[in-house]
DOVEX-751889 format. One record per residue (C-alpha): x, y, z. Coordinates in steps of 0.5 Angstrom, whole numbers, plus 500, padded with zeros to 3 digits. Layout:
% DOVEX-751889
XYZ ...
% end
This chain:
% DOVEX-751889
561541299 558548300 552551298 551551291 554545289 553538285 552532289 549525288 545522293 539515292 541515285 540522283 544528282 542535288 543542288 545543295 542548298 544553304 542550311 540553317 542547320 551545320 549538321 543537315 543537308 539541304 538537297 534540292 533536285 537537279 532541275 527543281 525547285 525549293 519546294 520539293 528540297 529534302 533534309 538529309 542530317 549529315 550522321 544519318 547520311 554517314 551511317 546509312 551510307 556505310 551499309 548503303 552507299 547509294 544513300 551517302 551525299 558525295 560531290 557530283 557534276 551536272 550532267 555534260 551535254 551529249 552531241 548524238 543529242 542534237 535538235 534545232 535552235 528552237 529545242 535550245 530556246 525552249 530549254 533556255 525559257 523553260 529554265 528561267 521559268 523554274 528559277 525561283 532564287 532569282 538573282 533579281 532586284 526584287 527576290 520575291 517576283 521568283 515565287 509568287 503567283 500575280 504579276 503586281 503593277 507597277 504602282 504597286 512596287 512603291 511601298 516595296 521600294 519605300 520599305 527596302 529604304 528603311 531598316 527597320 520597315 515602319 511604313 503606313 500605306 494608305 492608298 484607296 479601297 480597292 488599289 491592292 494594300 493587301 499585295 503592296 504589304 505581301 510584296 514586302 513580307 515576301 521580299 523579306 522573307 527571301 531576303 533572309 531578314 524576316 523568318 516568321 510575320 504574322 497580320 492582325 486584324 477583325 475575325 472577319 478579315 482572317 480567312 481572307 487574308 490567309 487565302 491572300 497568302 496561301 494563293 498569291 504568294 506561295 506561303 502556308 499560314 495558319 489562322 489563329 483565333 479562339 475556334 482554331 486554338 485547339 486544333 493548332 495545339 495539336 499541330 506544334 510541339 509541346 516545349 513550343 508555343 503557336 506563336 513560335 512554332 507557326 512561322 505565318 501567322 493570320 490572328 484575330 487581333 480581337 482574339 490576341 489584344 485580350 489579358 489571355 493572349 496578348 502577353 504570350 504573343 507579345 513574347 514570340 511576336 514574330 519579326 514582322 507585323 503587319 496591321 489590317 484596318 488599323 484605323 480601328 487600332 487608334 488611340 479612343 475613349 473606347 475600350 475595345 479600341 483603346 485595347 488594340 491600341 495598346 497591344 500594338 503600342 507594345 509591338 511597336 516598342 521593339 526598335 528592330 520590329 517591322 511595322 506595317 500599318 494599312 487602312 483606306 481610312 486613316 483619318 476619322 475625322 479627329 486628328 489625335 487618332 492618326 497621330 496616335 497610328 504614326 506615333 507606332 512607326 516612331 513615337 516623335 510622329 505623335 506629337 507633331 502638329 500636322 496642320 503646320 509641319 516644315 519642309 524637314 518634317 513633310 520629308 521624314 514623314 513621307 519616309 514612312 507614309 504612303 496614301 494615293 487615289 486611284 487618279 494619282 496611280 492612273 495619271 501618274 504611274 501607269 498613264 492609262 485606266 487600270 481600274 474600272 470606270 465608275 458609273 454612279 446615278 440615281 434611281 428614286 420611287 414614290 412611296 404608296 399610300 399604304 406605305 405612306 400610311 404605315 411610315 405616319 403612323 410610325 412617325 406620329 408614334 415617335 413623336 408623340 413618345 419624344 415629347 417625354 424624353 426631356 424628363 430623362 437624366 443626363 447623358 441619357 436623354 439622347 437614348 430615345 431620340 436614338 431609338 425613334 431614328 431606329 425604328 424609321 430606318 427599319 421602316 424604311 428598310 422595308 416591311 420585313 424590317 419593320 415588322 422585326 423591329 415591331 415584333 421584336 418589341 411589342 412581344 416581350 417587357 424588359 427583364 433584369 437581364 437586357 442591356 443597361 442604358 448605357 450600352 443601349 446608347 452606345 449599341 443603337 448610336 454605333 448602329 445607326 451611324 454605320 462606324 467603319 472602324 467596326 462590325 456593325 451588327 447587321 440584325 434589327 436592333 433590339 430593344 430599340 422601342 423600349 427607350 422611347 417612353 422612357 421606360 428605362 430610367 426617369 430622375 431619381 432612380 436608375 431603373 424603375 420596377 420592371 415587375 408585372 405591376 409596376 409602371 413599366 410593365 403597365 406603359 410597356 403594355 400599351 406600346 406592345 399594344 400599339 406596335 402591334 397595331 403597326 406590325 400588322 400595317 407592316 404585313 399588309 405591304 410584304 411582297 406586294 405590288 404597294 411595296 414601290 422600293 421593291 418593285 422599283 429593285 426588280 426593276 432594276 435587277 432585270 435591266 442589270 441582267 439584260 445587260 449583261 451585269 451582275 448586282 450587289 444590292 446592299 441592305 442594312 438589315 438581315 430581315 430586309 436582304 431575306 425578304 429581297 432576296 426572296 422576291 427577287 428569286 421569285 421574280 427573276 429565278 430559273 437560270 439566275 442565281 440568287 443568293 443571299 449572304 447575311 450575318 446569320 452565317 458564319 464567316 466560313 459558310 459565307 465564303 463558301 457560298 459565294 465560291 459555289 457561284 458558277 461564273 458562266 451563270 446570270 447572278 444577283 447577290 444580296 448581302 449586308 454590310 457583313 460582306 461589305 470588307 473582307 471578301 473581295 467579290 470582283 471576280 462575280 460582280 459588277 454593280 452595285 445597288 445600295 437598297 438601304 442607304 448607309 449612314 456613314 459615307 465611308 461605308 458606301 466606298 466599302 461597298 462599292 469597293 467590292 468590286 470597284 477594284 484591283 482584279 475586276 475584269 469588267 472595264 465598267 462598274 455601275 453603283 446606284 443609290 436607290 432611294 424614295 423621292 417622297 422618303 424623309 428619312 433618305 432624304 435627310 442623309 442625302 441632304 445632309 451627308 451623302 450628296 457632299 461626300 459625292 461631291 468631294 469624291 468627285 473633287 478629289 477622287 476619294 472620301 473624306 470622313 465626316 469631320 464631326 463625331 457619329 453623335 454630332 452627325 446623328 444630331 445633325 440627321 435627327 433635326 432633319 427628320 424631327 425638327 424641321 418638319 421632314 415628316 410626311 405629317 410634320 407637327 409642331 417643332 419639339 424643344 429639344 436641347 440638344 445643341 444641334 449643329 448646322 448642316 452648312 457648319 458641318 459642310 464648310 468644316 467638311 470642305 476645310 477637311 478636304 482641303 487638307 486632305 487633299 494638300 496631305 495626299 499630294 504631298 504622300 502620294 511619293 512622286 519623288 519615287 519615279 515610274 523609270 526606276 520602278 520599270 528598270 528594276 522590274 526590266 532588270 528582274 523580267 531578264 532573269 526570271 522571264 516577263 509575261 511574254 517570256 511565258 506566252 513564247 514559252 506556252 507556244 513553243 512547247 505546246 508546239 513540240 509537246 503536241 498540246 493545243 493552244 489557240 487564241 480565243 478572244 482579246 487576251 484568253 487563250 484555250 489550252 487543250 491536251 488531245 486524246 493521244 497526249 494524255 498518257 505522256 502528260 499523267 506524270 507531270 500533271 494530277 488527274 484533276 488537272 489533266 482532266 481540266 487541260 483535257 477538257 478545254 482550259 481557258 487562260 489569260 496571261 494578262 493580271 488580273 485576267 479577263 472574265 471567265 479565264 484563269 490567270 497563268 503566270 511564271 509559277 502558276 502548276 501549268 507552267 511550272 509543271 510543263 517547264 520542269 518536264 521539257 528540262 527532264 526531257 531535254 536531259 534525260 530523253 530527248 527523242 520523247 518530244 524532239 526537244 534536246 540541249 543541243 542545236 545547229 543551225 545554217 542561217 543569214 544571222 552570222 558571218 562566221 562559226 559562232 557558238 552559244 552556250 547556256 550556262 545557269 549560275 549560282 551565286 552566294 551572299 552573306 545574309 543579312 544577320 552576318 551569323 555565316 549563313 549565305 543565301 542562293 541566288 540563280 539565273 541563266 545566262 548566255 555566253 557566245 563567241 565566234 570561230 572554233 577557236 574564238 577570235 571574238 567574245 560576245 557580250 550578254 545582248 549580242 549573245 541572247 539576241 541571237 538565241 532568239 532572234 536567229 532562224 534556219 535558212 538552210 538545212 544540215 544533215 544530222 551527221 554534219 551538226 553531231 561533228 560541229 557538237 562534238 567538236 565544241 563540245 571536246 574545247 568547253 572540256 574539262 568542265 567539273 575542274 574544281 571551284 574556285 581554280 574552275 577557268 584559269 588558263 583555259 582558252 574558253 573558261 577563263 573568258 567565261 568565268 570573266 564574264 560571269 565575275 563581272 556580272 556578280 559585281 553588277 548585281 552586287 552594285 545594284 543591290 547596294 542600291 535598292 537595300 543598303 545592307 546587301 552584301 556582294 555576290 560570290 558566284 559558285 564556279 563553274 556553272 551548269 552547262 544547260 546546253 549549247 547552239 551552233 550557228 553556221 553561216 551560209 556558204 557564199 555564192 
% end
């Protein structure tokens, strides 16, 4: 007995499966699939068996059809589609589509064939926010894995990533990883064997790469790194100055070492802005990458570097692989609001409190001297955050003098520059900066001395009191404004927010600071509550609870959610949300796309997004990074169809911000220009190096964007694997024709949702197929879509989503154990205009065997249903595969025949395909209707093997396992003449 064959075992016939184990079974139930396998060892079987005969595993033969067992040509249909669509070991070009939960689009298969080129897969996939990275790298992991050529994978990325990603996994493509990271070690510990370690025993693997990277953990798993690795937002893994980074950087160094280890490498953002970070990331596919020139490479290098380097804007896809919108249409303007005199009043008062401090910075040491310049740029966002802002900002400063324990300068530096600028190759901390105010008199360190004295006399203590005492003279202009009718940003906010909802759409709006989203989300449930849902998602909270909230959003509600950029990457809001307001503006343009791309994106059922900056007419500090920064990147965006980073550093560009609001007389109370020797670059330098950068940009993505893979061969191979596995309109014929036998409602409601309904009288017969949570949601009315991704307020049904699968498995069960139950049965006659002579169809399903791809003797199982007709009782004409399936689903009954007349024609063909179970591989020879069968299913394996040489060259050629299951069989007769 081998692989492929039919064997018994307690009181059931098997599928036997390919074991990676010679002393255990393998045993798959006879209409099933691999997920409901069984391992039985080979001793035990024949111990047991001794004693209990029943236990032993024995050859067998699939079931041969029974002619009292006769029905119609829609009972053959059915159990035709219902067979396809438990297949899950396609024998299919792509091998993955047999086992996941989406239909990909077609732009989506690129990386995919890009990887089956290459051995081993070193890719970069740099395609835009919201195009669907996470699936482009899943469909390979996935085609790996069902290939035999991976076992285990594991994805790197920031904490905030992991649970994302592992609900990525677990729903979409049917695989059950564990996430590991310092708060799940223990419980993982407990799960594994004590000889083995996590990285060993787990074979999908979703780690916090800033967990893994430290001295702890990193040489563990670098020991049982498993065969594939995939790396999330790996701009952030760069080569840097900076330590955090420069550890990632390392430990994937290391990985990469490993010559046979895949390698995928995905970030919206490749470019920083400094080009010896990117080639440091394409020097980990292959080191020579890193030391090309990539401002003059040759023909030659342009082509081997596409090899492995993918990056497309959605107008690439859209023009050229799907010729029409697959993403939502983008409206972006702006709304603006004057400040009010009280407003005005408290952000001048801030303003001349900033600049009368400055004016003794210059005495501050090197590299410190940027650190208060820092701080006064803080403290005005904050202000124009909102009054809760700025009243943490005052309070957090004017409370409290600086002890031993706060930050050193040179953290503070770092910490408010990385705040302000918004990198997104990090986790901006999403609270008031602390501290801030403290480096505005230089208190933190003067000339000739690292620290002063911070004890209650000293001089620090005695400065720190006076600017307690002012800060809380601004604190309380601060309370004066907080949820009052003075406070124009917010009034102009709930504006907005009741035009959103009165026209049907449900806003983020972004805020940088935790005070700011409490206090707008506070007025705004105020304003706008009852019905609407408002919620409010902050950094506060822990990734879990995050998600949690936003999944406990009723859908059919009127919602607003206000967020910090702690949301802005990680959780994909689409299915809620369609707009966008960016309350606080972001300093770094890269940022906004991360905003808008939450629900600018692949799955976003509304056909338009809306995304609005909001910002003060009369707002210097808005108004400098509008001028400055965020009007060219929209104007490149526009040019382009995607973001290009700024092509100076975070400090260079805050240089750039600090002369707008200081230097240049952008205060509403605007003095004498301060003389600061900062070397401060100009905004139409930086905007023409900006321009240079775009050009580049742009010349790189036509050249990435794989024009040379053509949308033809995409669509062949997804037609190819559509035939054996059934496409979407497979599963909507399927859905019709058995809620049509089985007696469920199925109804068209609007333009691609349909409402599934299982009556009263039906549920006792269904409470064996589906759990009572799922009954109970048929019962009630279950709106679907078989469209990816679905409408709004529907479920997206595919080929493996539990409805399908479920209802598949039991219309086969029915047709071969008890057909009278439905109607439904394996064989049908009928009389029809179709045919000219007697012709029979016979499904067959065959399995196929393939070495696998280490050549260590192990095969792999590959399945699909095939249909083989011919004409006459004795066949005088064989029919090929189309002529034979076009009749299966194209032929109607035009005439009637008495139930006694198709039992003999049954019977009758049923007596000729005898005897079936001959043993494999004589099955066929010298028979009159097994040999042009068993021809027909050798030329099929060689078909397949050839076109799998061509998609991966180390396929191997296909054995089929003979003879095949005899599913069932049709009869059609011709009309009597006239």
């Amino acid at each position: 007995m081998g692989p492929g064959a039919i064997v018994r075992c307690r009181g059931r016939e098997w599928v036997l499966l390919p074991s990676e184990d010679e002393e255990v079974y393998v045993l798959r139930p006879l209409l099933g699939t691999p997920e409901e396998a069984i391992k039985v060892h080979k001793r035990l079987s024949e111990l047991v068996g001794y004693a209990l005969p029943s236990e032993r595993v024995v050859p067998a033969v699939f079931p041969f059809p029974r002619a009292e067992a006769v029905a119609d040509a829609m009972s053959v249909q059915l159990v035709w589609q219902a067979a396809r669509l438990t297949l899950r070991e396609g024998a299919t070009p792509f091998r993955s589509l047999g086992r996941i939960s989406i239909r990909p689009r077609r732009y989506q298969f690129v990386p995919l064939l890009m990887a089956l080129r290459m051995n081993p897969v070193r890719l970069f996939i740099a395609d835009d926010v919201g195009v669907g990275k996470t699936i482009e790298a899943l469909l390979i992991a996935r085609e790996l894995l069902d290939r035999g050529e991976i076992q285990r994978f594991c994805v790197l990325c920031p904490p905030y990533l992991c649970d994302q990603w592992a609900k990525e996994i677990s729903e979409k493509f049917h695989l059950e990883p564990v996430v590991i990271r310092s708060s799940t070690i223990a419980a993982l510990e407990r799960q594994k064997p004590p000889e083995k370690t996590l990285y060993e025993y787990f074979p999908i693997q979703v780690i916090s790469i800033d967990f893994i990277k430290t001295d702890r953990n990193r040489h563990q798993f670098l020991q049982f790194c498993p065969e594939l690795v995939i790396v999330d937002e790996a701009h952030g893994c760069a080569k840097a100055s900076e330590k955090r980074q420069q550890e990632r950087y390392d430990l994937l160094s290391k990985i990469a070492r490993v010559p046979q280890r895949h390698l995928i490498l995905l970030t919206a953002t490749p470019h920083s802005g400094i080009a010896g970070a990117f080639q440091s990331l394409l020097g980990l596919l292959r080191p020579e990458f890193a030391q090309w020139d990539l401002r003059a490479l040759s023909e030659a290098q342009y082509e081997e570097l596409a090899r492995h380097f993918v990056q497309r804007t959605r107008k690439d896809i859209e023009k050229e692989w799907e010729g029409a919108p697959c993403f939502p249409q983008r409206e972006s303007w702006d709304v603006t609001y004057e400040l009010s005199e009280p407003y005005r009043q408290l952000f001048e008062a801030v303003y001349d409190f900033c600049r009368k401090t400055l004016e003794g910075a210059r005495r501050l040491g090197s590299p410190l001297r940027r650190l208060p310049y820092w701080s006064a740029l803080t403290l005005l966002r904050c202000v124009m955050s909102s009054p809760a802002a700025a009243l943490a900002a005052f309070q957090s400063r004017s409370q409290t003098p600086l002890y031993e324990e706060d930050p050193l300068p040179e953290e503070s530096e770092t910490l408010l520059r990385e705040s302000l600028f918004e990198r997104v190759e990090e986790y901006i901390d999403d609270e008031t900066p602390p501290r801030a105010a403290d480096w505005l008199t230089g208190g933190g360190e003067v000339e000739g001395g690292p620290r002063l004295g911070l004890g209650p006399g000293s001089e620090a203590a005695r400065v720190g009191s006076a600017q307690r005492r002012a800060m809380g003279r601004l604190a309380t202009l601060a309370k004066r404004l907080l949820g009052s009718l003075e406070d124009s940003k917010l009034q102009t906010a709930i504006r907005l927010a009741k035009d959103f909802l009165r026209e049907g759409y449900a806003p983020i709006f972004w805020c940088r600071y935790v005070a700011t989203a409490e206090y707008l989300a506070e007025q705004l449930g105020r304003e706008v509550g009852g019905e609407v849902q408002v919620l409010c998602v902050t950094g506060r909270m822990s990734e879990e609870e995050r998600e949690a909230r936003i999944a406990g959003l009723d859908a059919r509600r009127p919602r607003i959610l206000v967020a910090t950029d702690c949301l802005s990457e990680g959780i994909n809001l689409q299915a809620y949300f369609n707009a966008v307001v960016h309350y606080d503006l972001p300093w770094n343009p890269n940022r906004l796309e991360q905003r808008e791309g939450r629900v600018d994106r692949y799955g976003q059922p509304s056909p338009r997004v809306r995304a609005i900056r909001l910002y003060g007419r009369d707002n210097p500090v808005d108004g400098v990074v509008i001028d400055v920064l965020l009007n060219k990147a929209r104007e490149i965006y526009r040019t382009l169809g995607t973001y290009v980073p700024v092509p100076q550093g975070d400090e260079a560009t805050l240089r750039l911000v600090l002369e707008g609001v200081f230097l240049r007389g952008k205060g509403l109370g605007a003095g004498p220009e301060l003389p600061l020797e900062l070397g401060l670059s100009q905004v139409q330098t930086l905007h023409e190096a900006w321009d240079q950068e775009a050009q580049r940009e742009s010349e790189q993505r036509r050249r990435f964007a794989q024009r040379v893979l053509e949308p033809e061969a995409v669509e062949s191979e997804l037609q190819a694997t559509d035939a054996v596995l059934g496409s979407p309109e497979a599963v909507k014929e399927f859905l019709q024709l058995a809620a049509q036998k089985v007696g469920l409602g199925f109804r068209f409601l609007r333009p691609g949702v349909y409402e599934v309904k299982v009556p009263s009288e039906k549920e006792e017969l269904l409470r064996s197929v589906f759990s009572a949570r799922q009954l109970e949601r048929l019962c009630a009315g279950w709106q679907i879509s078989l469209e990816s991704p679905p409408p709004a307020g529907a479920e997206y049904v595919g080929r493996n989503h539990w409805f399908v699968a479920g209802l598949a498995q039991y219309i086969l069960e029915v047709a071969m154990e008890r057909p009278e139950e439905v109607g439904v049965a394996r064989c049908g006659v009928i009389r029809t205009r179709a045919v000219q002579r007697l012709t029979a169809l016979v499904l067959l399903r065959v399995r196929y065997l393939t070495a696998g791809p280490r050549n260590d003797g192990r095969y792999l199982l590959l399945e699909e249903v095939r249909v083989v007709g011919w004409e006459g009782l004795e066949p005088t004409r064989w029919l090929d595969h189309t002529q034979a399936l076009h009749l299966l689903t194209k032929a109607q009954p035009d005439a009637n025949i008495p139930l006694p007349e198709k039992q003999e024609l049954i019977a009758r063909f049923l007596e000729l395909l005898q005897p079936w179970e001959a043993t494999h591989p004589e099955w066929g020879l010298n028979h009159p209707l097994h040999q042009p069968i068993r021809t027909q299913i050798l030329q099929r394996a060689a078909e397949l093997s050839q076109s799998y040489q061509r998609l991966r060259q180390n396929s191997h050629p296909l054995q089929p396992h003979l003879p095949p299951d005899l599913l069932g069989l049709l009869v059609l007769q011709p009309l009597p003449p006239l």
